[in-house]
C-alpha positions as CSV (number, residue, x, y, z in Angstrom):
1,X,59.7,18.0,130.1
2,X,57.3,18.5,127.5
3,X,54.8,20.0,130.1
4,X,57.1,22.9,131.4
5,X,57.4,24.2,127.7
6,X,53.8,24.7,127.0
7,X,52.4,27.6,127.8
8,X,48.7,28.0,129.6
9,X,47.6,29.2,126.6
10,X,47.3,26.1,124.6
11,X,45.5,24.1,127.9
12,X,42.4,26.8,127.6
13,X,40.4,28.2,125.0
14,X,40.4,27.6,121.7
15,X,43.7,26.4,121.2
16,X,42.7,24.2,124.1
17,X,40.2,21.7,122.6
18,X,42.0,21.5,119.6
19,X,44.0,17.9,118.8
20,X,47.4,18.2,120.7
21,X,49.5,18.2,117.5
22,X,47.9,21.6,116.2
23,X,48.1,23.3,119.3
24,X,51.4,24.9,118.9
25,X,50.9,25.7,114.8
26,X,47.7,27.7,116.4
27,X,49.8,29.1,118.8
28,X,52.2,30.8,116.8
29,X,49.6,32.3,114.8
30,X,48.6,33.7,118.0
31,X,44.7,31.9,117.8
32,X,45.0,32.6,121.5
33,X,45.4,36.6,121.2
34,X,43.0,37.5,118.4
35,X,43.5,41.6,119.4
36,X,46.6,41.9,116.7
37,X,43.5,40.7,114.3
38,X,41.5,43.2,115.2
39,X,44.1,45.6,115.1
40,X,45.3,45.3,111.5
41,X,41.4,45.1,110.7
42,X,39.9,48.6,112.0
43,X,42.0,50.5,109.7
44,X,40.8,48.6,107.0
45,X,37.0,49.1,107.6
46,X,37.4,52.8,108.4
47,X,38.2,53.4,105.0
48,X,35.5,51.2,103.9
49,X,33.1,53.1,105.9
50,X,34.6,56.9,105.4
51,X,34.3,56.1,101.5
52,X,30.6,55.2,101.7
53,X,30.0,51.7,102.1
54,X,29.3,51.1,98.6
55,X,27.4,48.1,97.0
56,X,29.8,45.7,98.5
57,X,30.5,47.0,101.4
58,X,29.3,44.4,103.7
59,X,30.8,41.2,101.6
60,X,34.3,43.7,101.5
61,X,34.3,44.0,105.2
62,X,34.2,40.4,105.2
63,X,36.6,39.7,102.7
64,X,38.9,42.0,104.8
65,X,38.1,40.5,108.1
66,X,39.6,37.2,106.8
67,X,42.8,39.1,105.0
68,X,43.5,40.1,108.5
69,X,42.8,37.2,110.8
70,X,45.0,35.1,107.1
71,X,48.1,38.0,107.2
72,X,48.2,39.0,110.8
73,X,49.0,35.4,111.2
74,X,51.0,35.0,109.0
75,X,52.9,38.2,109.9
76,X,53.4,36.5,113.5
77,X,54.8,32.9,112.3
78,X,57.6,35.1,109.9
79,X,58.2,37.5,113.1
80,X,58.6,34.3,115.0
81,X,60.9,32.9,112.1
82,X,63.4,35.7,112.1
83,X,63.2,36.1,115.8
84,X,63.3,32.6,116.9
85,X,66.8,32.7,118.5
86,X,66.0,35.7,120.2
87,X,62.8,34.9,121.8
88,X,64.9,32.3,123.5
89,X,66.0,34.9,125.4
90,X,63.2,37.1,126.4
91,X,61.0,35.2,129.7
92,X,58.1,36.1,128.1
93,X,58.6,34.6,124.4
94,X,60.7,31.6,125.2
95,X,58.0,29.2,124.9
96,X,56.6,30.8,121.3
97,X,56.3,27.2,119.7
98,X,59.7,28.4,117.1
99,X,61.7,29.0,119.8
100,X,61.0,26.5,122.1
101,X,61.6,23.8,118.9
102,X,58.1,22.5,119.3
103,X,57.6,23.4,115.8
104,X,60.3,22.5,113.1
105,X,61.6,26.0,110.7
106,X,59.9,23.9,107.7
107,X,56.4,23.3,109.0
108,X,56.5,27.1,110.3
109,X,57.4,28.1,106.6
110,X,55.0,25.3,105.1
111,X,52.2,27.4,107.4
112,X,53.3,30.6,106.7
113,X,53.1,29.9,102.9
114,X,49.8,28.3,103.3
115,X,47.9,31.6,104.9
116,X,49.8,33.8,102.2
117,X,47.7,31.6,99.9
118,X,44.4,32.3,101.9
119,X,46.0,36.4,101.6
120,X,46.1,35.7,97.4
121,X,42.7,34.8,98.1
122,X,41.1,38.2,99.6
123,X,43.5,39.8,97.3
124,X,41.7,38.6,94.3
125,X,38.6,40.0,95.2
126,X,39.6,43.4,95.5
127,X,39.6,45.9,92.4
128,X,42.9,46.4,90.6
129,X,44.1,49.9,92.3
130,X,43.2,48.1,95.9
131,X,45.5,45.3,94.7
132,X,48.1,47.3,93.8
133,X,48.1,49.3,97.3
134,X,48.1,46.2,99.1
135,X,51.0,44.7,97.0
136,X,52.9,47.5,97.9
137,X,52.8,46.9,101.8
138,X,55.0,43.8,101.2
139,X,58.0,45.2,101.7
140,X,57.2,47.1,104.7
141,X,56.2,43.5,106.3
142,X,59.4,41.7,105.0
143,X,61.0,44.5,106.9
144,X,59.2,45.0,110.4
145,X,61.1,41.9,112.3
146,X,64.5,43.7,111.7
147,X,63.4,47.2,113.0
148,X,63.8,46.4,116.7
149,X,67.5,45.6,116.1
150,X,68.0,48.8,113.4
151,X,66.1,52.0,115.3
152,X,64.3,53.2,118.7
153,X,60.7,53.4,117.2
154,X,59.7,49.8,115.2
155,X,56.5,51.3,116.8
156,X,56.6,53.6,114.2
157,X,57.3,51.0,111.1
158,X,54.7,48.8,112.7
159,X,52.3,51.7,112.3
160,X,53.2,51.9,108.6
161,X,52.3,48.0,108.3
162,X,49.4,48.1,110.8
163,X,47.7,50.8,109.1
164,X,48.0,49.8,105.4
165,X,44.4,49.1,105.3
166,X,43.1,52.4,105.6
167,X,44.7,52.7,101.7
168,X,43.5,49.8,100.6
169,X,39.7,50.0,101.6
170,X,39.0,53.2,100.0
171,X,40.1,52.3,96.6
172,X,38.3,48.9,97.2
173,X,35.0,51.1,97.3
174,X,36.1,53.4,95.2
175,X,38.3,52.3,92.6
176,X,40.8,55.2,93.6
177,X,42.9,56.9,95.9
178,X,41.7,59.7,97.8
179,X,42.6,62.3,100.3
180,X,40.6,61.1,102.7
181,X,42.4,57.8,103.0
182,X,45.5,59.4,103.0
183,X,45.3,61.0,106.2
184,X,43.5,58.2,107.9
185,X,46.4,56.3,107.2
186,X,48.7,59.0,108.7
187,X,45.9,59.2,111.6
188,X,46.1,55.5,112.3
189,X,49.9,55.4,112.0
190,X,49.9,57.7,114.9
191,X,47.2,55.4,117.1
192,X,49.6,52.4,116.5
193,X,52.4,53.8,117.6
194,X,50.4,54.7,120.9
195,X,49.0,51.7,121.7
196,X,52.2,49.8,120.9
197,X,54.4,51.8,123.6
198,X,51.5,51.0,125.8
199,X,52.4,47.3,124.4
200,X,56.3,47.7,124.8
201,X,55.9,48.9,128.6
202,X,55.7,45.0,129.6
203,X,58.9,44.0,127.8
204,X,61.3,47.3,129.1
205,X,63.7,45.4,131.3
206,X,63.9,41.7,128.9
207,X,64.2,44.5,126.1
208,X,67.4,46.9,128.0
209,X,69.0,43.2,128.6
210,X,69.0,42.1,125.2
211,X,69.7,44.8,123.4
212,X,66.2,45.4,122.1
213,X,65.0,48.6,121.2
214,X,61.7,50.5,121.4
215,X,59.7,53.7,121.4
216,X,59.0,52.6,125.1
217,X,62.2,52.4,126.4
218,X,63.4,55.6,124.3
219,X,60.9,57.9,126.4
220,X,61.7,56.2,129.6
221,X,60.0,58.1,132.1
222,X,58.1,60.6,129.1
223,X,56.0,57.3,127.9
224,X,52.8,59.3,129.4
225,X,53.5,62.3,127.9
226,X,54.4,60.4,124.7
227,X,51.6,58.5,124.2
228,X,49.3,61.3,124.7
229,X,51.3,63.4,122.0
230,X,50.8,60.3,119.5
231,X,47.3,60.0,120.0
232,X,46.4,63.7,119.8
233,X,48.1,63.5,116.3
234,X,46.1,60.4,115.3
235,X,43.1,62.5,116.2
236,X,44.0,65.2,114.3
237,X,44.7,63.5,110.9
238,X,41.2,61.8,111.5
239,X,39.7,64.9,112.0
240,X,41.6,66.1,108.8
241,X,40.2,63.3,106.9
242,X,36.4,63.3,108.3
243,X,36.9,67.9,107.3
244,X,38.2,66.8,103.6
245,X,35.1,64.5,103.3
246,X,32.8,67.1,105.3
247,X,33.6,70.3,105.7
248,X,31.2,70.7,108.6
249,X,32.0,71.1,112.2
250,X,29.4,68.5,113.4
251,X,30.7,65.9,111.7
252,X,33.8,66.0,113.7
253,X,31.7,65.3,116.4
254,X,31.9,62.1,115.3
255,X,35.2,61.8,116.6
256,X,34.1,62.6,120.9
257,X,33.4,58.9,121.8
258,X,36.8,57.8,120.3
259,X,38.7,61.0,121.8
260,X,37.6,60.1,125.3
261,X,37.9,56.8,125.4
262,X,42.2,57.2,124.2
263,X,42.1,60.0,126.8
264,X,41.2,57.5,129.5
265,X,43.9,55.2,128.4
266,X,46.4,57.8,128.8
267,X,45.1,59.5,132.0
268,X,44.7,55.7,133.4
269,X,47.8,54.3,132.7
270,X,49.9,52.8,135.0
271,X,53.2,52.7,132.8
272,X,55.0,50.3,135.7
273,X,52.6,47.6,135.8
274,X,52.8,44.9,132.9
275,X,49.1,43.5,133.4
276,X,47.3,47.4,133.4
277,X,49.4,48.1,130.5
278,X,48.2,44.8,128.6
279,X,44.8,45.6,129.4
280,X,45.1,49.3,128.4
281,X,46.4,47.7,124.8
282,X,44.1,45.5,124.3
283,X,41.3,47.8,124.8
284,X,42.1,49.8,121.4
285,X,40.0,46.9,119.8
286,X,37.4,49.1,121.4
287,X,38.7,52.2,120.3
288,X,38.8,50.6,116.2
289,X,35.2,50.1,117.1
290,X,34.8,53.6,118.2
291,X,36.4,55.1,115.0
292,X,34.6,52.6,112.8
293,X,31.6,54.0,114.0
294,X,32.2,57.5,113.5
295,X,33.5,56.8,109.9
296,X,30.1,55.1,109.3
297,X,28.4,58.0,110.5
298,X,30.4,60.5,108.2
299,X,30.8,58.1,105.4
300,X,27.3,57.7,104.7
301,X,25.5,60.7,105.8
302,X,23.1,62.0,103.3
303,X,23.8,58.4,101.3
């Protein structure tokens, strides 16, 4: 019995050749699917970048890295908390580790408290705007599990959450806010919404059934058309913030490799086939990379 609950997953990998009992406590912090990690980080080391590096830049991109991998999982044991009951339902979440009982509530709370520690940690490195910003994002987190029951888009709170970096890592460098930051964050709020209806695709028909909503299954048969809208406003904030930095028409150039690249995703996609829409998602790790590079490039020109 215990062998038709656990998923592949924790037989492979990483989570494979660790002892048996921690398997499912790294599964549900998704050790096996480290592209939400990546995710949460890019915004976070754009802003570093677009603001210039600074002294610390390398030892704050670091820092960040492990806020990231520390609160992305620990956004995924709370999701898997609230939802526990309904991933039950859903074929592809009923054998999360919560919702197939191989992990009590208490040790999933006990864990979740215990990588909100390791999040204090980063925190404390960070100068006192940057905390302050990244204190505020709190509530928007304690929220994010209830917006698939509440409204059509939780694609577009999960940008809100997913994107918080971008205001954190400019006043990290910094010490303040700045325009620039601002409409990354927009920008990025935009990409996340994207790539997450390219996410919510797989899920349209366990979604309809129970009674989950998303940005996927409001377009229906626009999700093309959609997607491309929401990336051609991400690229436009970016622009906007790259033009407030540089006024200088070269510098948006910057932007080309990441432009084509979410162009191919949308004129690629295949909205009907689960496994070309996960790839398609996970490939924005790629795109972060892009967009990290071209904030480096602006960022520190004539440093």
């Amino acid at each position: 019995m215990i062998e038709d609950i656990v998923p592949d997953s924790e037989r492979r990998g990483l989570i494979g050749v660790l002892p048996a009992a921690a398997r499912p406590f790294a599964s549900l912090m998704r050790l096996d699917r480290p592209i939400g990690v990546w995710l949460l980080f890019w915004p976070c080391a754009w802003s570093i970048a677009l603001a210039g590096v600074g002294e610390r830049g390398v030892a704050l991109l670091l820092w960040f890295a492990l806020g990231a991998f520390a609160m992305r999982s620990a956004g995924c044991v709370y999701n898997d908390i609230i939802d526990r009951d309904l991933d039950a339902r859903v074929e592809r979440t009923r054998l999360r580790p919560l919702a197939s009982k191989r992990v009590s509530l208490k040790a999933a709370w006990v864990l979740l408290v215990g990588l909100s520690l390791i999040g204090l940690a980063v925190l404390l490195q960070l100068q006192r705007t940057a905390q302050m910003v990244a204190l505020a994002s709190l509530a928007l987190v304690a929220a994010y599990p209830f917006m698939k029951r509440i409204t059509w888009w939780p694609q577009a709170w999960l940008g809100l959450v997913f994107s918080w970096g971008a205001l954190v890592g400019w006043p990290a460098v910094r010490g303040e806010m700045g325009v620039p930051a601002l409409l990354l964050y927009a920008g990025s709020i935009f990409w996340v919404i994207g790539y997450d209806t390219i996410y919510a695709l797989q899920d349209r028909e366990d979604d309809a059934l129970v009674g989950v909503k998303s940005s996927a299954l409001a377009l229906g048969k626009r999700a093309r058309s959609g997607i491309a809208v929401f990336y051609m406003l991400a690229l436009g904030f970016w622009g906007a913030a790259i033009h407030s930095l540089r006024p200088e028409v070269l510098a948006l150039a910057a932007l080309l490799p990441v432009a084509v690249h979410l162009l191919w995703q949308v004129a690629s996609l295949k909205p009907d086939e689960g496994a070309d829409a996960l790839a398609k998602f996970r490939s924005n790790r790629f795109a972060g990379f892009l967009m990290f590079l071209a904030c480096l490039v602006v960022g520190t020109a004539g440093a």
